[in-house]
Structure formats: structure tokens, C-alpha cells
mmCIF file as gemmi writes it, N, C-alpha and C atoms, coordinates in Angstrom:
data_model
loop_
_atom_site.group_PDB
_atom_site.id
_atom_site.type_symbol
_atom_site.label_atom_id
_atom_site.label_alt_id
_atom_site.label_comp_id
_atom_site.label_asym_id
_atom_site.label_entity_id
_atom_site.label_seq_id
_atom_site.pdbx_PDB_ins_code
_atom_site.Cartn_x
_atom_site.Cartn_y
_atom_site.Cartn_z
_atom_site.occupancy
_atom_site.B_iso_or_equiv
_atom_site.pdbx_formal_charge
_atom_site.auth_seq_id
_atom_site.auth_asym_id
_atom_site.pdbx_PDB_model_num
ATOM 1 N N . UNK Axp A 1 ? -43.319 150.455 -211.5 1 0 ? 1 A 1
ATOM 2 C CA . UNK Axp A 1 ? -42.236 151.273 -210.994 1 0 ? 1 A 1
ATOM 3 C C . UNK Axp A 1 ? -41.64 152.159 -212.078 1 0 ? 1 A 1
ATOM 4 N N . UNK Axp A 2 ? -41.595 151.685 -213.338 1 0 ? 2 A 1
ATOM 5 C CA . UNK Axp A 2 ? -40.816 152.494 -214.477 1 0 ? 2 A 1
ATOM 6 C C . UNK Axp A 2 ? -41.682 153.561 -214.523 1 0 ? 2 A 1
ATOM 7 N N . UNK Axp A 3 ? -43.363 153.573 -214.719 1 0 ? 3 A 1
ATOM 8 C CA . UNK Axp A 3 ? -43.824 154.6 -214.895 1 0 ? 3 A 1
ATOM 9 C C . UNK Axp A 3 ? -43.845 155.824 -213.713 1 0 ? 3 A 1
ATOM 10 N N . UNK Axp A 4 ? -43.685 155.1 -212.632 1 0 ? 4 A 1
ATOM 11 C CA . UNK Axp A 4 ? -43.802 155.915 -211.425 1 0 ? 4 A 1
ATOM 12 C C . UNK Axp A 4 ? -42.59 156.772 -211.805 1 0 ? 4 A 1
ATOM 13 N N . UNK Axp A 5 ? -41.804 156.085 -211.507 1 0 ? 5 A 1
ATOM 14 C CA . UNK Axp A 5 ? -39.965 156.578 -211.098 1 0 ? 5 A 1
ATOM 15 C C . UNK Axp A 5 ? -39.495 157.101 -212.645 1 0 ? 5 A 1
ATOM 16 N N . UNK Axp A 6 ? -40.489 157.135 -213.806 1 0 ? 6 A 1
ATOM 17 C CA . UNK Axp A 6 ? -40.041 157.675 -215.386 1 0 ? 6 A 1
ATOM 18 C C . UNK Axp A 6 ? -38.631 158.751 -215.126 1 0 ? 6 A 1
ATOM 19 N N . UNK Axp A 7 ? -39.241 160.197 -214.676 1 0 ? 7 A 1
ATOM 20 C CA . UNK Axp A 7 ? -38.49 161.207 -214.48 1 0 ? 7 A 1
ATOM 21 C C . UNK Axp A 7 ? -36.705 160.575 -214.084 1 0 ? 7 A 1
ATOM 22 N N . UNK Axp A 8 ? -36.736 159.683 -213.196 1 0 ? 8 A 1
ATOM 23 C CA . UNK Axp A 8 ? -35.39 158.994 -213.338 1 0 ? 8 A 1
ATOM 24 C C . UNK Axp A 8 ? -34.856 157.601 -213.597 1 0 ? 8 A 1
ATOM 25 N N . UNK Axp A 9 ? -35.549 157.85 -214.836 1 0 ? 9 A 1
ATOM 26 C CA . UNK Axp A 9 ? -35.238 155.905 -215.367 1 0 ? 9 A 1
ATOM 27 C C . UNK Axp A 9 ? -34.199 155.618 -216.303 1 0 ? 9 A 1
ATOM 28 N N . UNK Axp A 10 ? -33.585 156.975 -216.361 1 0 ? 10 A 1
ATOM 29 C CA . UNK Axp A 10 ? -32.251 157.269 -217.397 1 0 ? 10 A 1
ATOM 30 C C . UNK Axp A 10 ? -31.233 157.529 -216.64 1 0 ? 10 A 1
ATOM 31 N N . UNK Axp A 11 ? -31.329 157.677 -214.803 1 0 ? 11 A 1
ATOM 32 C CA . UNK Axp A 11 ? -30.32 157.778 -214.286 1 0 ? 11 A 1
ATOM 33 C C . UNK Axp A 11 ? -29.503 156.581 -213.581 1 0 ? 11 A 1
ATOM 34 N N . UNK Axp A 12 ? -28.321 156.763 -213.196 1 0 ? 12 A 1
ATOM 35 C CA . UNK Axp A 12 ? -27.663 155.069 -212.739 1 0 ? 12 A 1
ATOM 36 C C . UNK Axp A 12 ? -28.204 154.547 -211.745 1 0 ? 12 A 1
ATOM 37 N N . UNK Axp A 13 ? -28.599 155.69 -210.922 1 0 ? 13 A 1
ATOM 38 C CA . UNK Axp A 13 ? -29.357 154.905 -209.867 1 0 ? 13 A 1
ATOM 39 C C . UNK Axp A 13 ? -30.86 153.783 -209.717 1 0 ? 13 A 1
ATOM 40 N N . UNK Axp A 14 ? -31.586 154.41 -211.294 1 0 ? 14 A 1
ATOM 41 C CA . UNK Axp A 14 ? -32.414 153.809 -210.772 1 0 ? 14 A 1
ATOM 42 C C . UNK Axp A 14 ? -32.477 151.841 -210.931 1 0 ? 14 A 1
ATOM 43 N N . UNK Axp A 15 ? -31.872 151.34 -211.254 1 0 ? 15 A 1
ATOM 44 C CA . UNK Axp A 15 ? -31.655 150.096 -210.933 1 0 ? 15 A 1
ATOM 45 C C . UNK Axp A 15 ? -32.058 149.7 -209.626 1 0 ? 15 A 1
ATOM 46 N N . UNK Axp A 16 ? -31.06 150.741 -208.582 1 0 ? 16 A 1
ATOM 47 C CA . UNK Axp A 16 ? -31.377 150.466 -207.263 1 0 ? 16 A 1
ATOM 48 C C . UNK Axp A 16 ? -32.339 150.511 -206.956 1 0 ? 16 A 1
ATOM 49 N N . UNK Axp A 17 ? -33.294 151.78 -207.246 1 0 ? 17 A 1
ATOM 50 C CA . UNK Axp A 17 ? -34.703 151.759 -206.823 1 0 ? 17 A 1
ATOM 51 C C . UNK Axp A 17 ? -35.467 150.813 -207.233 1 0 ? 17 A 1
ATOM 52 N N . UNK Axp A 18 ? -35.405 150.456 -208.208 1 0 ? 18 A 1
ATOM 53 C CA . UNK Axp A 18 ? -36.076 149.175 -208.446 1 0 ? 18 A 1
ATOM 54 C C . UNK Axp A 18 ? -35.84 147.904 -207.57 1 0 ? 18 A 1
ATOM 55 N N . UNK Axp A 19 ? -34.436 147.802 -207.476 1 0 ? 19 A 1
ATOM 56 C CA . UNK Axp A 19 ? -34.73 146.471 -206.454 1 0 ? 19 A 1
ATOM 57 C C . UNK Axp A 19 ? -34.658 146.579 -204.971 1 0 ? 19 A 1
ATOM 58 N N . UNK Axp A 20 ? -34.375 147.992 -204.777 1 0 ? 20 A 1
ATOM 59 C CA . UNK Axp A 20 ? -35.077 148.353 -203.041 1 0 ? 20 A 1
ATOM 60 C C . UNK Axp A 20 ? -36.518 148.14 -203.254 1 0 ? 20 A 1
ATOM 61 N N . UNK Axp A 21 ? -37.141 148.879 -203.992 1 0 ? 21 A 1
ATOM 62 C CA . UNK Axp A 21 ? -38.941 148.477 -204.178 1 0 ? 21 A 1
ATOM 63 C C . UNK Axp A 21 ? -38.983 147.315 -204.141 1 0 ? 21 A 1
ATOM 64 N N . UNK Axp A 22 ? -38.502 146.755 -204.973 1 0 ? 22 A 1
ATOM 65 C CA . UNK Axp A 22 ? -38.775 145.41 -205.225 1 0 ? 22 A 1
ATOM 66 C C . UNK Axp A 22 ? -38.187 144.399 -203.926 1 0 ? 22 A 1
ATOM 67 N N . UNK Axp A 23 ? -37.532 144.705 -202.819 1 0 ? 23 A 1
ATOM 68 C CA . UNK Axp A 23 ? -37.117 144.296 -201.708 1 0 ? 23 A 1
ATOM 69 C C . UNK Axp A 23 ? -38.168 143.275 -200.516 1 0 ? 23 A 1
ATOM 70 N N . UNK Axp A 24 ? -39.296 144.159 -200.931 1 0 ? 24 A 1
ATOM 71 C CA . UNK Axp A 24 ? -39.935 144.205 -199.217 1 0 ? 24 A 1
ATOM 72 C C . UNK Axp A 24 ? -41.635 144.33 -199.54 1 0 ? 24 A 1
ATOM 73 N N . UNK Axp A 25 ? -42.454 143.754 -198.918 1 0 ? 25 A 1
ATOM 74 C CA . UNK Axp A 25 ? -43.893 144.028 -199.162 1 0 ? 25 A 1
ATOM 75 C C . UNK Axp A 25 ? -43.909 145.73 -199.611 1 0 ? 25 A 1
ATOM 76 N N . UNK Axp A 26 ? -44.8 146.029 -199.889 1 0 ? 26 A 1
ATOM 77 C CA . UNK Axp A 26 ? -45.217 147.605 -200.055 1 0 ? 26 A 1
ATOM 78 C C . UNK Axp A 26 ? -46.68 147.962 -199.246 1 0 ? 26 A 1
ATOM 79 N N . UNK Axp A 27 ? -47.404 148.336 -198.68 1 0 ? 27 A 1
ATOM 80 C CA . UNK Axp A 27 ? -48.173 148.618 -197.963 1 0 ? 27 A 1
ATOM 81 C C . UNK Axp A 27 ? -48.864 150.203 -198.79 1 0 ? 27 A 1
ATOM 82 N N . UNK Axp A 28 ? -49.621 149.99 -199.366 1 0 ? 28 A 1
ATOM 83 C CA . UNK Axp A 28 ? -50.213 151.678 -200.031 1 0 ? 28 A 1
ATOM 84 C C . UNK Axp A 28 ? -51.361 152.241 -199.456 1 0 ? 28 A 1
ATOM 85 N N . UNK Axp A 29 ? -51.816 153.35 -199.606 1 0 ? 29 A 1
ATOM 86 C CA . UNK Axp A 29 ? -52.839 153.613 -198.444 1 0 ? 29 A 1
ATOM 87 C C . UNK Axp A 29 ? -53.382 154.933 -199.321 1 0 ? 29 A 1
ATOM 88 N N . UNK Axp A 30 ? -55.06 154.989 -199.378 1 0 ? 30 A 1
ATOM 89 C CA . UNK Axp A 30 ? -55.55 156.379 -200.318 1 0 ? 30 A 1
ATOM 90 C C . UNK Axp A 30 ? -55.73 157.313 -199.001 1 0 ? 30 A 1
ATOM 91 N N . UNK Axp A 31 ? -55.445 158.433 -198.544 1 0 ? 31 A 1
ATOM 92 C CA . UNK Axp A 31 ? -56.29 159.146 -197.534 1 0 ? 31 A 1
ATOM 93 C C . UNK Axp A 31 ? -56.662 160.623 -198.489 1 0 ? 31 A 1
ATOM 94 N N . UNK Axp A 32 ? -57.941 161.017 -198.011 1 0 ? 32 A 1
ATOM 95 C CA . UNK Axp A 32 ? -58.336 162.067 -197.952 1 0 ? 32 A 1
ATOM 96 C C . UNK Axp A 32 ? -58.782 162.836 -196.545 1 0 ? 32 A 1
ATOM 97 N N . UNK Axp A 33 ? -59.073 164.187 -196.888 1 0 ? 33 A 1
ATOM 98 C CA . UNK Axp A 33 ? -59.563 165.134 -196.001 1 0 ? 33 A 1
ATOM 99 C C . UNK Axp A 33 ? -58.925 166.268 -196.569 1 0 ? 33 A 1
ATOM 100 N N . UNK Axp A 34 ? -59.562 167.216 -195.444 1 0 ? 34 A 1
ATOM 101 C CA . UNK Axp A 34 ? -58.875 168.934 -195.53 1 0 ? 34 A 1
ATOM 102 C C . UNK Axp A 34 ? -57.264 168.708 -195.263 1 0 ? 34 A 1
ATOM 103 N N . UNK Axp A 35 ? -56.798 169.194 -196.2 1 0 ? 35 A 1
ATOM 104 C CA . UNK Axp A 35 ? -55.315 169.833 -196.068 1 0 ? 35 A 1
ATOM 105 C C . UNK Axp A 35 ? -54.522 168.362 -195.344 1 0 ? 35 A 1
ATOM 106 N N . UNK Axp A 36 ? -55.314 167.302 -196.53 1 0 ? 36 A 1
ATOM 107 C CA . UNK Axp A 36 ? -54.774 165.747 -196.178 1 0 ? 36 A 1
ATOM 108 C C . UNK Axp A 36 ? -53.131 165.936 -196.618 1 0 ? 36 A 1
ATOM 109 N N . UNK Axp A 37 ? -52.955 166.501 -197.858 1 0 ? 37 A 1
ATOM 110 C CA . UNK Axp A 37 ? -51.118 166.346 -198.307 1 0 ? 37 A 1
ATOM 111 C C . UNK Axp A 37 ? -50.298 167.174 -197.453 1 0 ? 37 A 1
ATOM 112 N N . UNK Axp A 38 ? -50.845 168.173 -196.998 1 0 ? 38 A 1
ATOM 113 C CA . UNK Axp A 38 ? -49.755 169.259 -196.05 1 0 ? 38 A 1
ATOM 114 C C . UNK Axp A 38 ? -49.325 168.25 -194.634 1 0 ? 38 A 1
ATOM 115 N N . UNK Axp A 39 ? -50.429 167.718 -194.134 1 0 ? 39 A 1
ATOM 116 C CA . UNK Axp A 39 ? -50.406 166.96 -192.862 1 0 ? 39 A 1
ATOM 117 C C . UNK Axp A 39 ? -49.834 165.875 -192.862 1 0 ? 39 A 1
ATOM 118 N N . UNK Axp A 40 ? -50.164 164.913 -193.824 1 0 ? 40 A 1
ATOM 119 C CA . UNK Axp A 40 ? -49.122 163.698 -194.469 1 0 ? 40 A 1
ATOM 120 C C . UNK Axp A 40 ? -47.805 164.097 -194.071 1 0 ? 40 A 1
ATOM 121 N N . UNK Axp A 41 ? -47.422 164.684 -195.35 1 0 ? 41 A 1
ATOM 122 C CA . UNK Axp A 41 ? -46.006 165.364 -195.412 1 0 ? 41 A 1
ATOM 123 C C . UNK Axp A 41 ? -45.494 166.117 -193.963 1 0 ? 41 A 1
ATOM 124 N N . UNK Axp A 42 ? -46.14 166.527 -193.589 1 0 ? 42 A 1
ATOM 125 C CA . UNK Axp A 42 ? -45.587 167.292 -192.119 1 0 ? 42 A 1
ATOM 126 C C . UNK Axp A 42 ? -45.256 166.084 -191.178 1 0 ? 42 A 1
ATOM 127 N N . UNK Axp A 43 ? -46.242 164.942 -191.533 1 0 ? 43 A 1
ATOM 128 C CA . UNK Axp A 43 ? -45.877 163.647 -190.36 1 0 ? 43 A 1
ATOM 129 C C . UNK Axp A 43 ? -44.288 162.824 -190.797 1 0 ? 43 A 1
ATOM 130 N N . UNK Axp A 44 ? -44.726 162.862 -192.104 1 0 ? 44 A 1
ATOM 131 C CA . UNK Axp A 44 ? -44.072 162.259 -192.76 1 0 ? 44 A 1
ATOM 132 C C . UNK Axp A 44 ? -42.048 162.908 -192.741 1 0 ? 44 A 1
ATOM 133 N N . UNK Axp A 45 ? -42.03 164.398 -192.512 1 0 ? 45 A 1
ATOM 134 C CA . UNK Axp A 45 ? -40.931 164.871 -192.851 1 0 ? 45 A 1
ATOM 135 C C . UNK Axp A 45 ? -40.316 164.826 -194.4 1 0 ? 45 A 1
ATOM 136 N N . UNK Axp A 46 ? -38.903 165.564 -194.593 1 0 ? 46 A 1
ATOM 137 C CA . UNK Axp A 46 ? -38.365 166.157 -195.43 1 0 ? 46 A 1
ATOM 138 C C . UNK Axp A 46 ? -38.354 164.452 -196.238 1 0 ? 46 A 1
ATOM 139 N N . UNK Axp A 47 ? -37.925 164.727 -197.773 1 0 ? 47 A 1
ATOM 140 C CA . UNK Axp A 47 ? -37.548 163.134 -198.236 1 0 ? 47 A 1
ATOM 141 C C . UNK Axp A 47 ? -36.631 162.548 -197.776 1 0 ? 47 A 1
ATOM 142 N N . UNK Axp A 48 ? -35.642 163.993 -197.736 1 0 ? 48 A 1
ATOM 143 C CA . UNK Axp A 48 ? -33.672 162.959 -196.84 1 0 ? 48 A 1
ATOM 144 C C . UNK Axp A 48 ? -34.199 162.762 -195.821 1 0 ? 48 A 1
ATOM 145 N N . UNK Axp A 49 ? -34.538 161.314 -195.58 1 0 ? 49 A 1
ATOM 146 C CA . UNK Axp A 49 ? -34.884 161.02 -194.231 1 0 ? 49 A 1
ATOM 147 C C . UNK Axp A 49 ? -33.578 161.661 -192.782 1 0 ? 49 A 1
ATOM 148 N N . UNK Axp A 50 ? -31.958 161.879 -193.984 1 0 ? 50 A 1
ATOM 149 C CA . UNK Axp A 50 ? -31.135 162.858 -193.116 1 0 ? 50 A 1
ATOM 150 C C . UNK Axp A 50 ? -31.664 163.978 -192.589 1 0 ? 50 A 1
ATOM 151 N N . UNK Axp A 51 ? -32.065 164.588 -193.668 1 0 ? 51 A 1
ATOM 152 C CA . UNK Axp A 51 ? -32.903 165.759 -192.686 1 0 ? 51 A 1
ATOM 153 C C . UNK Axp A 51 ? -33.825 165.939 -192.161 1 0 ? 51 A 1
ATOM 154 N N . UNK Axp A 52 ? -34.664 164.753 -191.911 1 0 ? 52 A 1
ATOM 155 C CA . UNK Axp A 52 ? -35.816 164.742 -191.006 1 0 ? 52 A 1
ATOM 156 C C . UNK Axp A 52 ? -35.661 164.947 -189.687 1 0 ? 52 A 1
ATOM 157 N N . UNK Axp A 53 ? -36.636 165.931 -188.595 1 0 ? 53 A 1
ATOM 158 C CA . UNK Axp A 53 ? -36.439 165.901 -187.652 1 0 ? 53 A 1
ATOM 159 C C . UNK Axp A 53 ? -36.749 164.327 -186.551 1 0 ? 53 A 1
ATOM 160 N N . UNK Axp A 54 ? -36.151 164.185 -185.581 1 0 ? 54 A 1
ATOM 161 C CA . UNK Axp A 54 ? -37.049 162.866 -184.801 1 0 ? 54 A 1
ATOM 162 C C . UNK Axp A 54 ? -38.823 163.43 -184.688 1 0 ? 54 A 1
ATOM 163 N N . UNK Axp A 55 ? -39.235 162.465 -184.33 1 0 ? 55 A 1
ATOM 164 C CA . UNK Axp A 55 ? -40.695 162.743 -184.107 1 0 ? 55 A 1
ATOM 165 C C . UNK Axp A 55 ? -40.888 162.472 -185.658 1 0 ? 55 A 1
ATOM 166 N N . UNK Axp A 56 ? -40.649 162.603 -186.816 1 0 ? 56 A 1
ATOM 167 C CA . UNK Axp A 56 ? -41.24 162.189 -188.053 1 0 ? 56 A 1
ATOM 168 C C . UNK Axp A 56 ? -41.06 161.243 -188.261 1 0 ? 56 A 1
ATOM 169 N N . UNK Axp A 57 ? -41.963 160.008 -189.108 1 0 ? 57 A 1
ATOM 170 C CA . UNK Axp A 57 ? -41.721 158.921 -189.922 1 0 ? 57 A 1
ATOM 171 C C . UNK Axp A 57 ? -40.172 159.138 -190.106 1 0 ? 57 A 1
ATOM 172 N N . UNK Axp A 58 ? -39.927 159.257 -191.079 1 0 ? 58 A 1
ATOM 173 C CA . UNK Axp A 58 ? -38.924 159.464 -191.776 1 0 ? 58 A 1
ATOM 174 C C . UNK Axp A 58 ? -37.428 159.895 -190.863 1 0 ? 58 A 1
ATOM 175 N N . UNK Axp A 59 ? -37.598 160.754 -189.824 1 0 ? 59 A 1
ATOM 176 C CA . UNK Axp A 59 ? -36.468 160.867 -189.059 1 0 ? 59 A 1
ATOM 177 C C . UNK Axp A 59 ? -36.761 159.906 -187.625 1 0 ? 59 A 1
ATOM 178 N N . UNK Axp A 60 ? -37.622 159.138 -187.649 1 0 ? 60 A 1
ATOM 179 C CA . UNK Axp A 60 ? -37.585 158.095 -186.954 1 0 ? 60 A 1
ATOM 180 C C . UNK Axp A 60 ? -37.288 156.335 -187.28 1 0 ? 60 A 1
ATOM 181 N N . UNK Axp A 61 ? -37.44 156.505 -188.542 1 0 ? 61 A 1
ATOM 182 C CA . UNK Axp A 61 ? -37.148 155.216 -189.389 1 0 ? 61 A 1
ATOM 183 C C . UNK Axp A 61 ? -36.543 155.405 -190.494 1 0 ? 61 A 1
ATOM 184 N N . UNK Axp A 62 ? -36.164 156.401 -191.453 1 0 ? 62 A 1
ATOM 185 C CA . UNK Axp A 62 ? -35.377 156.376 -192.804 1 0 ? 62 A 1
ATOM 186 C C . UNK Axp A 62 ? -34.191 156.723 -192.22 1 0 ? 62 A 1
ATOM 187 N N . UNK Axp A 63 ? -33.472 156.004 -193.354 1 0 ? 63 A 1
ATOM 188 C CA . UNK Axp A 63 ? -32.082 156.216 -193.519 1 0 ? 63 A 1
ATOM 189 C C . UNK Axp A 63 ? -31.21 157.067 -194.002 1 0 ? 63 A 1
ATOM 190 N N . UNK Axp A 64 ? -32.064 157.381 -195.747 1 0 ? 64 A 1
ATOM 191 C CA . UNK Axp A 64 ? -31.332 158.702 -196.454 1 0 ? 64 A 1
ATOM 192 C C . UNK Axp A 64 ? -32.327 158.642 -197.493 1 0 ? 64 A 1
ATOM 193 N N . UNK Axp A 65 ? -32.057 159.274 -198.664 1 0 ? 65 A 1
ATOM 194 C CA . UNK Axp A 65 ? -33.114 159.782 -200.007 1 0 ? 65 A 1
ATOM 195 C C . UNK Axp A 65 ? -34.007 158.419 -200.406 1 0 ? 65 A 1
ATOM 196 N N . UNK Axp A 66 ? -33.268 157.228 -200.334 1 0 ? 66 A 1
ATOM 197 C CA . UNK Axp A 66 ? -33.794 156.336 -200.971 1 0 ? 66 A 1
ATOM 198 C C . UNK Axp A 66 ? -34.547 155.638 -200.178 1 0 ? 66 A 1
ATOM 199 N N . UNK Axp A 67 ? -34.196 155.622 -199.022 1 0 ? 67 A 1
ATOM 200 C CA . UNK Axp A 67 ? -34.224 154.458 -197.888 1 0 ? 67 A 1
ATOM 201 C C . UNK Axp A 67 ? -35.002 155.455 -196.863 1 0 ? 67 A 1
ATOM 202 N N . UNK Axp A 68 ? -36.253 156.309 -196.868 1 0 ? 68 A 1
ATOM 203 C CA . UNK Axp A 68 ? -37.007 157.046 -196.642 1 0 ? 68 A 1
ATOM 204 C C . UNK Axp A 68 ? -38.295 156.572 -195.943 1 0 ? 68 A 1
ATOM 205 N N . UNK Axp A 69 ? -38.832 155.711 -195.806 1 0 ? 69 A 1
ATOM 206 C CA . UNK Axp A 69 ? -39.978 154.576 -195.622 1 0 ? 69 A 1
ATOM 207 C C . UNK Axp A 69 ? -41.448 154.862 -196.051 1 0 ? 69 A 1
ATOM 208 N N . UNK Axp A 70 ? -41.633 156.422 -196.408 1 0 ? 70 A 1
ATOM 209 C CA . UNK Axp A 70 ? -42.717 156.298 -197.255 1 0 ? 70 A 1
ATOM 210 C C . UNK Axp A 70 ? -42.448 157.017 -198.328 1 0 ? 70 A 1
ATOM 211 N N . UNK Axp A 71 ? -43.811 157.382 -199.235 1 0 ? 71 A 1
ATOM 212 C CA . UNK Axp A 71 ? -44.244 158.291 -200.17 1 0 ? 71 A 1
ATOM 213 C C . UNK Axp A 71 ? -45.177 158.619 -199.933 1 0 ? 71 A 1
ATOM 214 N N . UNK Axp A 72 ? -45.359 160.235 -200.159 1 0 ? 72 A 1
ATOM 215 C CA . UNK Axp A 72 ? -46.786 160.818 -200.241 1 0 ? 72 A 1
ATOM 216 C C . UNK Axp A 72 ? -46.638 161.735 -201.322 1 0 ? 72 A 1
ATOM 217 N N . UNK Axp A 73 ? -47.82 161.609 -202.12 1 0 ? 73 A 1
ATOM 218 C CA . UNK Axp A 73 ? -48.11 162.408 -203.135 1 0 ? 73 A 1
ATOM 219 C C . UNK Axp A 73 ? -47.469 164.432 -203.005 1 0 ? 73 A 1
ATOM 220 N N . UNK Axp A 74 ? -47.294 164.676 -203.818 1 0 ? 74 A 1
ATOM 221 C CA . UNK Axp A 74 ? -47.081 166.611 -202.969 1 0 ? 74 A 1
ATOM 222 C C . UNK Axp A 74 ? -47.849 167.982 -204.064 1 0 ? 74 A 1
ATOM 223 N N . UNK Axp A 75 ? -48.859 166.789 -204.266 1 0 ? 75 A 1
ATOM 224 C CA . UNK Axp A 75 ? -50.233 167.847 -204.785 1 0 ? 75 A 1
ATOM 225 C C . UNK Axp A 75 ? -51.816 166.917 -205.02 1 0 ? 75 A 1
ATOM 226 N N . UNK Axp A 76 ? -52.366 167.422 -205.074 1 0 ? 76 A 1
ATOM 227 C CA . UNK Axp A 76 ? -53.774 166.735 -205.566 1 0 ? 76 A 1
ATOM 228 C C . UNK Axp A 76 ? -53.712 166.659 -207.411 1 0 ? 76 A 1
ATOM 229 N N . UNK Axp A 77 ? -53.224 166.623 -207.729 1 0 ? 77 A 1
ATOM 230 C CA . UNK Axp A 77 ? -53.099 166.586 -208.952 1 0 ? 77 A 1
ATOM 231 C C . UNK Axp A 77 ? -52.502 165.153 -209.386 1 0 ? 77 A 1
ATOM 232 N N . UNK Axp A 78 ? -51.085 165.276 -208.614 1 0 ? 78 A 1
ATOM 233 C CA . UNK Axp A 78 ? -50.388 164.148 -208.371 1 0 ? 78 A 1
ATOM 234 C C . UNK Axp A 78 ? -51.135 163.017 -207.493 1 0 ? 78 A 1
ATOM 235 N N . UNK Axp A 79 ? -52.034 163.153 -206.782 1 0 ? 79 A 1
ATOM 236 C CA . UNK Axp A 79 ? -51.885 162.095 -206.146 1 0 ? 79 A 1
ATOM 237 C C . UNK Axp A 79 ? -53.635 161.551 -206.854 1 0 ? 79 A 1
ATOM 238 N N . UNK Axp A 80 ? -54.059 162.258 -207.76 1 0 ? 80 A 1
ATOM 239 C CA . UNK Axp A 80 ? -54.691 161.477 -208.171 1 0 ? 80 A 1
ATOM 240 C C . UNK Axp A 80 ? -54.213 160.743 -209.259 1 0 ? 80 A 1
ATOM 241 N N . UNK Axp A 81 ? -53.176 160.976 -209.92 1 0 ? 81 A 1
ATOM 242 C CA . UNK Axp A 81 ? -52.677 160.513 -210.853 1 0 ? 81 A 1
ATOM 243 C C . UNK Axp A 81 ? -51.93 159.053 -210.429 1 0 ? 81 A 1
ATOM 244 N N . UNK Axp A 82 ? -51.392 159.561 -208.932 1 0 ? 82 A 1
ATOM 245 C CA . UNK Axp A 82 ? -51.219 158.103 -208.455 1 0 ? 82 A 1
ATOM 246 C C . UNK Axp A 82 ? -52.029 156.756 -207.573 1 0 ? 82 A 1
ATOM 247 N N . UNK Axp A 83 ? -52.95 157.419 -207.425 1 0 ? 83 A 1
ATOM 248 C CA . UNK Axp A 83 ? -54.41 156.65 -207.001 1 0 ? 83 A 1
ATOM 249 C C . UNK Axp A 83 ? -54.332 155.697 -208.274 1 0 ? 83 A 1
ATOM 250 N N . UNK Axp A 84 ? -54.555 156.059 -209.375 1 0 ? 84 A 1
ATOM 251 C CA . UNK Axp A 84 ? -54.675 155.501 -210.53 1 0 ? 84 A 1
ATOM 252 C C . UNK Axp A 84 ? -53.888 154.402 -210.924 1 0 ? 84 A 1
ATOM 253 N N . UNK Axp A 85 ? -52.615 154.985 -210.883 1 0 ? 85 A 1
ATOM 254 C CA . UNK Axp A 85 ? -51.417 154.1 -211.167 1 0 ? 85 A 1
ATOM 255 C C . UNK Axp A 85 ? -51.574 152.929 -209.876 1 0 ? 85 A 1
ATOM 256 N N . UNK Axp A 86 ? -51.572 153.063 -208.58 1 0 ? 86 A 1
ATOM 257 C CA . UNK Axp A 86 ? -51.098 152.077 -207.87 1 0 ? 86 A 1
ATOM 258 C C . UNK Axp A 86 ? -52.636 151.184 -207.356 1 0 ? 86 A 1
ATOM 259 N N . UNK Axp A 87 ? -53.661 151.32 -207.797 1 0 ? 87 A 1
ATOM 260 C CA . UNK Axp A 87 ? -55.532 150.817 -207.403 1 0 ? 87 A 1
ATOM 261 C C . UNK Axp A 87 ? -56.338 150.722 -208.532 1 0 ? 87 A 1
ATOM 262 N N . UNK Axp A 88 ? -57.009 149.668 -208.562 1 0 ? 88 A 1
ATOM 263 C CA . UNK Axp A 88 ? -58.167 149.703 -209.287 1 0 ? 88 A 1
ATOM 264 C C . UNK Axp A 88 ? -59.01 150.314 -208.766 1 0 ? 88 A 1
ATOM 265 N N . UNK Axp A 89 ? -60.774 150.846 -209.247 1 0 ? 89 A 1
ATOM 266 C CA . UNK Axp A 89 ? -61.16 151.668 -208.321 1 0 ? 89 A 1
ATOM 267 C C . UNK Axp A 89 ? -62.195 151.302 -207.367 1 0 ? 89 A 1
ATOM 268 N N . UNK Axp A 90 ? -62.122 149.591 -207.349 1 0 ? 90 A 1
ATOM 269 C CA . UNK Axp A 90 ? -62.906 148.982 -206.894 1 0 ? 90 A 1
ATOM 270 C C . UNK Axp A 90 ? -62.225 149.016 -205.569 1 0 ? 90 A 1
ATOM 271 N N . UNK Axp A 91 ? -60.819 148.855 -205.19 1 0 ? 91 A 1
ATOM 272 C CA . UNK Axp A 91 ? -60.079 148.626 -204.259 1 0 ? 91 A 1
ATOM 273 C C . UNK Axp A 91 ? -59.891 150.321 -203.062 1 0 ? 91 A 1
ATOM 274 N N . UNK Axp A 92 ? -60.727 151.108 -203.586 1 0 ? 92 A 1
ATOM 275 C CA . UNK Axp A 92 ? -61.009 152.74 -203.119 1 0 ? 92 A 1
ATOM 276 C C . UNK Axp A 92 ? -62.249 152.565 -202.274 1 0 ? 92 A 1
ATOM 277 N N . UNK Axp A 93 ? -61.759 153.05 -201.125 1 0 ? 93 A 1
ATOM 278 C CA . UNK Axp A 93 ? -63.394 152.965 -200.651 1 0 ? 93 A 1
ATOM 279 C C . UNK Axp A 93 ? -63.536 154.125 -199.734 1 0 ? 93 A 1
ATOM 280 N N . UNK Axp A 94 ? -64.916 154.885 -199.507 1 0 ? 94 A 1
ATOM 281 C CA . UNK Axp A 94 ? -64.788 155.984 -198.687 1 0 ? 94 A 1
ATOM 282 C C . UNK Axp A 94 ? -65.557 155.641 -197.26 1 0 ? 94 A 1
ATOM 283 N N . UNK Axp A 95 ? -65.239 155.95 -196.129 1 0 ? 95 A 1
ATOM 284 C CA . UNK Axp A 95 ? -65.973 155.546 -195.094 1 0 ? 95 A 1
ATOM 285 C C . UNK Axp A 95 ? -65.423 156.635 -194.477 1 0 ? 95 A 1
């Protein structure tokens, strides 16, 4: 989590994030395809799960910034970087 969440590990909040993560199973998931992060994110909605519309993850189940119910990567760059961080690459499989 420290390396994930680095960018805010100097702020007060992140304590919290740590023990919301640390709350509840985590469930992670690799997907690919064409224009896999645009579509994610479009299912997924805005991060303030406040401003999510209904019909999204997120404006159907989050609460607010933190309390959001997923993550998705918001580049291929990034999300291979987090493939890495959260899988070994034995645990990757393509079908």
C-alpha cells in the first residue's frame, strides 16, 4: 500500500487509507483488450463516487473519494506498472 498510495503517504489522511484497505478482502483483476482503460473507467465512473452517475459502479455502490469500491489503472503505462506491484506473473493468465 505505501508504494501504491507513495504520492500521498505524507498526507494526514493516509493512515485512513491504509486501514480502509486494510478493512475488507481486496478482490484484483488484470483485464485487457481494445480501449480496455477508457471502458473500465466509463463503467466504473468519476473517483468521487459523489459524482458518479447511477448506473456506474461507483455511483451505485461508493460513498465518496475514499470509499469508491474500485480502482482502475488511467493509462497503460500505469497499469502495467501495477500488474507488477499487485501479481506475480505466474498468477497472469491470458485466455
Amino acid at each position: 500500500l505505501a508504494e501504491h498510495y507513495s504520492h500521498v503517504a505524507d498526507k494526514p489522511f493516509f493512515p485512513s487509507i491504509v486501514a480502509f484497505m486494510q478493512s475488507s478482502p481486496v478482490i484484483a483483476l488484470v483485464l485487457e483488450g481494445e480501449d480496455v482503460i477508457a471502458k473500465v473507467r466509463a463503467m466504473l465512473g468519476p473517483t468521487n463516487s459523489k459524482e458518479a452517475q447511477p448506473g456506474t459502479i461507483r455511483g451505485d455502490f461508493g460513498e465518496d473519494m475514499m470509499i469508491n469500491i474500485c480502482h482502475a489503472s488511467d493509462s497503460p503505462e500505469n497499469g502495467e506498472i501495477e500488474v507488477k506491484r499487485f501479481f506475480r506473473d505466474e498468477e497472469v493468465f491470458a485466455y
